[in-house]
C-alpha positions, 0 to 999 in steps of 0.5 A: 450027334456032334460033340459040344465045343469046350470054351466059351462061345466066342460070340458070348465074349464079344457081346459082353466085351462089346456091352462092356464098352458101350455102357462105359461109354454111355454117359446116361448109364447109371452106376448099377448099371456099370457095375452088372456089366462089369461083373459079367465081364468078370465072371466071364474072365473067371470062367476063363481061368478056371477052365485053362488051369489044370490044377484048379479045385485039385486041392478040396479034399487036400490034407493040410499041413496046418490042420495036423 
């Protein structure tokens, strides 16, 4: 069995990037729907940053300084 690829499937993020700027183009699309695509493409950024950061979710479960 082959072992899953980590990351994100890069033909997922050229569909939302090309999705991306086809909506904004559109001059019929509505502003609802400006704004799903625009979240899409930023949970795909999200997703990005949370897989390339080491130390992301390092902190729950943490003492904090302040609580004591």
């Amino acid at each position: 069995m082959a072992k899953k690829q980590k990351g994100i499937n890069p033909d997922l993020e050229a569909a939302v990037s090309k999705m991306l700027k086809e909506v904004m183009a559109d001059p019929m699309a509505s502003i609802t729907d400006k704004t799903k695509v625009i979240d899409r493409a930023l949970k795909l950024e999200a997703i990005k940053l949370k897989m390339s950061d080491d130390e992301w979710g390092a902190g729950f479960g943490a003492v904090d300084d302040e609580d004591e």
